[in-house]
C-alpha positions as CSV (number, residue, x, y, z in Angstrom):
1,X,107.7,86.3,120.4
2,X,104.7,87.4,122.4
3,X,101.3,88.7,122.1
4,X,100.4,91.8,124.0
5,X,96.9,91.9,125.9
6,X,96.5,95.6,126.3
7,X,94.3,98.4,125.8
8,X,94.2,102.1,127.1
9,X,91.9,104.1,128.4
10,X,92.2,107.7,127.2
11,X,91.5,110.7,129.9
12,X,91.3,109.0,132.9
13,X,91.7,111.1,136.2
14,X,94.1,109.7,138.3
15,X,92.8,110.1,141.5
16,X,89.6,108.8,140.6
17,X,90.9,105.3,139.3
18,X,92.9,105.1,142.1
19,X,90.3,105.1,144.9
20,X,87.9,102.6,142.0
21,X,91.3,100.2,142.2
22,X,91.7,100.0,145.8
23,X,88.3,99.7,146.5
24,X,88.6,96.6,144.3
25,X,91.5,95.3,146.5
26,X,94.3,96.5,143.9
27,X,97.5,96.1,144.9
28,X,99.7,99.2,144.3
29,X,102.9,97.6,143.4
30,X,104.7,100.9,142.1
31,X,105.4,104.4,141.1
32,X,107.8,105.2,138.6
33,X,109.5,107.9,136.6
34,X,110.2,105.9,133.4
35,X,112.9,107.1,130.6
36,X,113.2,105.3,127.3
37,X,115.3,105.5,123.9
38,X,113.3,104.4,121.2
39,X,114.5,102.9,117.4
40,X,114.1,102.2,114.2
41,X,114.4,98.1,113.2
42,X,116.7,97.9,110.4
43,X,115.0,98.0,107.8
44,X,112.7,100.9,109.0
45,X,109.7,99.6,109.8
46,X,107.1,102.1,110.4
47,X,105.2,99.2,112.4
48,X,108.2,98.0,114.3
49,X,110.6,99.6,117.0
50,X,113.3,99.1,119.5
51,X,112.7,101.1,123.2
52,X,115.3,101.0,125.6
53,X,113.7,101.9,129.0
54,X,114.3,102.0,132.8
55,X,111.9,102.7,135.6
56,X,115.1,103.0,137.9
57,X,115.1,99.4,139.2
58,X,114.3,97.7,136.1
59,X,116.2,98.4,132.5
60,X,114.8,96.6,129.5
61,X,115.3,96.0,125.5
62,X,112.4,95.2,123.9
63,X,111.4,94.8,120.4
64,X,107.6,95.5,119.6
65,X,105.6,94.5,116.4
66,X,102.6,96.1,116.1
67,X,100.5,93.8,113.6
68,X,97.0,95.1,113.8
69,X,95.6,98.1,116.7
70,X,93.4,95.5,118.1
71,X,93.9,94.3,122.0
72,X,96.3,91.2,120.7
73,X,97.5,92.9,117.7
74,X,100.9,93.8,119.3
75,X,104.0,91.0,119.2
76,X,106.8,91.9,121.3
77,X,110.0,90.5,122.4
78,X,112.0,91.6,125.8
79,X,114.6,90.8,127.6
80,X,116.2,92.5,131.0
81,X,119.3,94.4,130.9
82,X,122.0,96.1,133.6
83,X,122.4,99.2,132.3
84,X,120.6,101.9,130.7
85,X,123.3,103.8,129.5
86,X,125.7,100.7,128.0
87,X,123.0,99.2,126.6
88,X,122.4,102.6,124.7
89,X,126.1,103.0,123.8
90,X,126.0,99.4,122.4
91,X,123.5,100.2,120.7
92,X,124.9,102.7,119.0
93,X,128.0,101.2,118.5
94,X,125.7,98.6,116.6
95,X,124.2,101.1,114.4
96,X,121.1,101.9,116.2
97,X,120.9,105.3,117.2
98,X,117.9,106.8,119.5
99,X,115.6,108.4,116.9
100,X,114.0,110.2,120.2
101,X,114.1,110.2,124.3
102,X,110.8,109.9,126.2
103,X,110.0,110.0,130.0
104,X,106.7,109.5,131.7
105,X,105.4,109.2,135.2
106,X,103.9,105.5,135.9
107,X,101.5,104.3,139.1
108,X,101.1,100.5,138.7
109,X,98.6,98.4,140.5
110,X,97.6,94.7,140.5
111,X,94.1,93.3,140.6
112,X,93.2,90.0,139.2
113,X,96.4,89.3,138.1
114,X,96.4,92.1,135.4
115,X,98.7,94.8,135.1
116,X,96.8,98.4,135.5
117,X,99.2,101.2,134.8
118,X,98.3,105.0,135.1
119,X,100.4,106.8,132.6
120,X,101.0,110.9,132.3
121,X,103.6,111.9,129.7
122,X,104.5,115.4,128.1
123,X,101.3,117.5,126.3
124,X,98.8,114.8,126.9
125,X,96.0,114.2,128.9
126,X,96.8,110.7,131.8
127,X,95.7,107.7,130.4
128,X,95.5,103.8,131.7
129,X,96.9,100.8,130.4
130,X,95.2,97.4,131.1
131,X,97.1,94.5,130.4
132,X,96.9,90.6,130.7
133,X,97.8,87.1,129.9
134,X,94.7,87.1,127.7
135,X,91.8,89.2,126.2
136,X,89.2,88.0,128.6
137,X,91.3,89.1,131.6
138,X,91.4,92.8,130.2
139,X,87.6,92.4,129.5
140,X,87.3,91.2,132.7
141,X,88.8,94.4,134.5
142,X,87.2,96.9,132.0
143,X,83.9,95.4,133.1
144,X,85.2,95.7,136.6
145,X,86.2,99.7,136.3
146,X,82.7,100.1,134.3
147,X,85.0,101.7,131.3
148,X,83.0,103.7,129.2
149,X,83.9,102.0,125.7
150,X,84.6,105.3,123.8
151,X,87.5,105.6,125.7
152,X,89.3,102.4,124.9
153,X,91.8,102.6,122.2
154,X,94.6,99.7,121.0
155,X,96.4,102.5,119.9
156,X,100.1,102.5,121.1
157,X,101.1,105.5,123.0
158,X,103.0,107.1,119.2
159,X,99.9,106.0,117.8
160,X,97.9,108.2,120.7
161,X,99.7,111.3,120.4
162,X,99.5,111.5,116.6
163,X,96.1,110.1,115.9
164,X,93.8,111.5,118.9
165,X,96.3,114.3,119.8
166,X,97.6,115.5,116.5
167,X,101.2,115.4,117.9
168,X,103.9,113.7,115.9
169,X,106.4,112.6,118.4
170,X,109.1,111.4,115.7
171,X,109.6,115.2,115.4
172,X,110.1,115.5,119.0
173,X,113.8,114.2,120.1
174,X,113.1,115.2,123.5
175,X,109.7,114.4,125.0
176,X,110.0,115.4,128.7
177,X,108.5,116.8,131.3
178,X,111.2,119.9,131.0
């Protein structure tokens, strides 16, 4: 299993971190309109969830673990699959069915190496994800953007919505932009 290096930076406006990136020589590798099933592990593990989720191009399973909200304190285990819509009706056929359905709207650029992903979903304000093979390399581009460090979280995006936004998305079977 792996460690996650990410954090997220809450209330970013897009436009604005765009032109920062590219003045930084970011790469803009893509924009994407992402749609994921998510699930409980079995047992339920309030910590622990399947997502099921395709950008269009790419469809993956992955398992995530979150172990502490601290910038390495999420595990995760993925793995690439053909089809959205199979892998959900295997899923099911298994036993797991989609406790909700989620879209968001993803930019991704590359600088450094690290991943830098501008996310806006349903009733929230945009925020950015920073990810890397390491903790230093996240530092590294936080120091780079000048991040304000109040606006940092380890929080996952459930975590986000209930905890800064007071929105329980497990009550929510369909977050979309409908």
């Amino acid at each position: 299993m792996n460690i996650e290096y990410e954090v997220r930076i809450l209330e970013v406006n897009p436009d604005e971190i765009i032109k920062k990136l590219e003045s930084l020589g970011a790469t803009k590798v893509g924009e994407w309109h992402q749609k994921r099933y998510v699930y409980d592990t079995n047992p339920v593990n309030d910590n622990a969830w399947f997502r099921l989720r395709t950008n269009g191009k790419e469809t993956t399973l992955t398992y995530k673990n979150v172990e502490k909200n601290t910038i390495d304190g999420t595990h995760e285990l993925e793995i690439a699959v053909s089809d959205f819509d199979k892998t959900n009706e295997l899923l099911s056929i298994m036993g797991y069915m989609p406790k909700g359905y989620q879209e968001n709207n993803r930019i991704r650029y590359l600088l450094n190496n690290v991943e830098i992903d501008i996310d806006t979903w349903p009733m929230i304000p945009t925020y950015m994800e920073i990810e890397g093979r390491n903790s230093e390399e996240v530092e590294n581009i936080l120091n780079l953007l000048n991040i304000q460090k109040d606006k940092i979280t380890a929080l996952n995006c459930q975590d986000i919505y209930k905890e800064i936004y007071h929105i329980d998305i497990d009550k929510i079977k369909k977050l979309s932009f409908k």
